[in-house]
N, C-alpha and C positions, 0 to 999 in steps of 0.2 A: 282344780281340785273340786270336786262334789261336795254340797252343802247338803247335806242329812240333817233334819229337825226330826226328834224321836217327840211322839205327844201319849203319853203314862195318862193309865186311869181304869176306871173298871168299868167304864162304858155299859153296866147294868141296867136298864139298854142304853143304847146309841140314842143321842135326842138330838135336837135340834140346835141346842147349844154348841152339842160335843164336834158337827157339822159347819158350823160359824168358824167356831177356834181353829180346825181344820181346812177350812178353806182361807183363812188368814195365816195360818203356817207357810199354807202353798209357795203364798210371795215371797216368804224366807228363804227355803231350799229349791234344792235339784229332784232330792226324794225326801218321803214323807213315810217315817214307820211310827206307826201306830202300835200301843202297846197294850194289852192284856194283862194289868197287876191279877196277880194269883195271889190272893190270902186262905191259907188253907183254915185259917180261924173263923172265917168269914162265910155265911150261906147265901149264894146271890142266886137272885130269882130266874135266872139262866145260867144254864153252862158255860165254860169256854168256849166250847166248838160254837156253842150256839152264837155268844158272841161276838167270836171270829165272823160268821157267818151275816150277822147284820150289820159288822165292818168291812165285809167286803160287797154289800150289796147296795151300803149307803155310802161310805168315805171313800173306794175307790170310783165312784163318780164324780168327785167333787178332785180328785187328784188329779184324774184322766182330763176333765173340765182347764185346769189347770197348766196340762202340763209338766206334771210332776209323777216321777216313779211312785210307787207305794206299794208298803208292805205292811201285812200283820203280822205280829209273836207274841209269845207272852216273858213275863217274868215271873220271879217269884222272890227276888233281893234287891238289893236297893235302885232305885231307878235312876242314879246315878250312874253308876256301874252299867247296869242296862243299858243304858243311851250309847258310854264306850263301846259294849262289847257289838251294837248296832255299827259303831261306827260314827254316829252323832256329835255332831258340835255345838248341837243346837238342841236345848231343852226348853218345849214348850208347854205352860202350863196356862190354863185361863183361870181367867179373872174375872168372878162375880160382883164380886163386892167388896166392902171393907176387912169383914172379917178373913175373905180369901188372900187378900193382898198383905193382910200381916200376917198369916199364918206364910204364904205363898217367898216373902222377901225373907222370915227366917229360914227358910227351906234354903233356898237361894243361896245364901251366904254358907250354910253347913255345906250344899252343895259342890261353890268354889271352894271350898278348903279341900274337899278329898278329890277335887277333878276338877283342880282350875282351866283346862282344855273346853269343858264342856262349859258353856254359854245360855244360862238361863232368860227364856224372855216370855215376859208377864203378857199375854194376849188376854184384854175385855171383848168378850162379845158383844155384836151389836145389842143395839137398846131393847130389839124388839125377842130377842130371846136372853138376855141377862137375866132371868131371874129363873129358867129352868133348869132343874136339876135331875139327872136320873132316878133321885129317890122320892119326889115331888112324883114325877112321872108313875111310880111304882104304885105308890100311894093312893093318888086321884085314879090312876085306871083299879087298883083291888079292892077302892068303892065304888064303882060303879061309875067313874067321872069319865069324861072323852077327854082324853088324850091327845087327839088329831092335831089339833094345834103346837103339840111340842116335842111330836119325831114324828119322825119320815113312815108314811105310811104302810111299808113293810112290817116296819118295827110297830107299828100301832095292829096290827095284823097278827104278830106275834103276841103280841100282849096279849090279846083279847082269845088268843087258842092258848096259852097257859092260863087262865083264870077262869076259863070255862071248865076246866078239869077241877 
């Protein structure tokens, strides 16, 4: 039986972080989808496509590196559900810190209640990117900050041609 780890999130961009937790998923499964939350409430500083597009130029190296299948899609319902209809047994969510770990363990448990199938597991990134966040990242590049240090230089590439508009 294939081990699918589904990893949710809005990858608004892809950082370095979101890269870590992905290549620690790797060692759990066979394949690795990655997902695209759609909040249509929500205005994010890149598109879908766009984002699809700096998940498959930055996460499908890290899969392929690996070992492991990998796909992108998006959602736009609960990522519960999402993970089944991927196929998933395994939901992966990382873990920053304290306040992600409690927010993260009540998810978890509503989670098991409507898809006890699906298997929540808390991945911390290593030490040297725990504390980057894609809205950190947002932030520091639409002042003027470099970025380089916390996504893949693609993605720092993109930044820097959306804010020069």
């Amino acid at each position: 039986m294939q081990r699918i780890a589904f990893y949710p999130g809005s990858f608004d961009p892809v950082t370095n972080g979101h890269l870590d937790v992905a290549a620690r998923a790797c060692r759990l499964a066979d394949r690795l989808v990655v997902a695209i939350g759609v909040h249509h409430g929500k205005a994010p500083m890149f598109s879908v496509e766009e984002r699809r597009e700096m998940l498959g130029e930055t996460l499908a190296v890290v899969a392929e590196k690996a070992g492991v299948a990998f796909e992108v899609r998006t959602f736009d319902g609960l990522v519960v559900q999402a993970a089944r209809d991927a196929g998933a047994s395994i939901l992966v969510r990382g873990v920053r810190d304290g306040t992600d770990f409690d927010y993260e363990v009540q998810m978890a448990g509503m989670n098991a209640e409507m898809a006890p199938d699906v298997t929540t597991v808390l991945l911390p990134p290593s030490a040297s990117v725990r504390s980057i966040s894609a809205t950190f990242v947002r932030q520091i590049a639409s002042m003027g900050g470099d970025v380089s240090s916390f996504a893949p230089p693609s993605v720092v590439a993109r930044l820097a041609r959306r804010l020069e508009k």
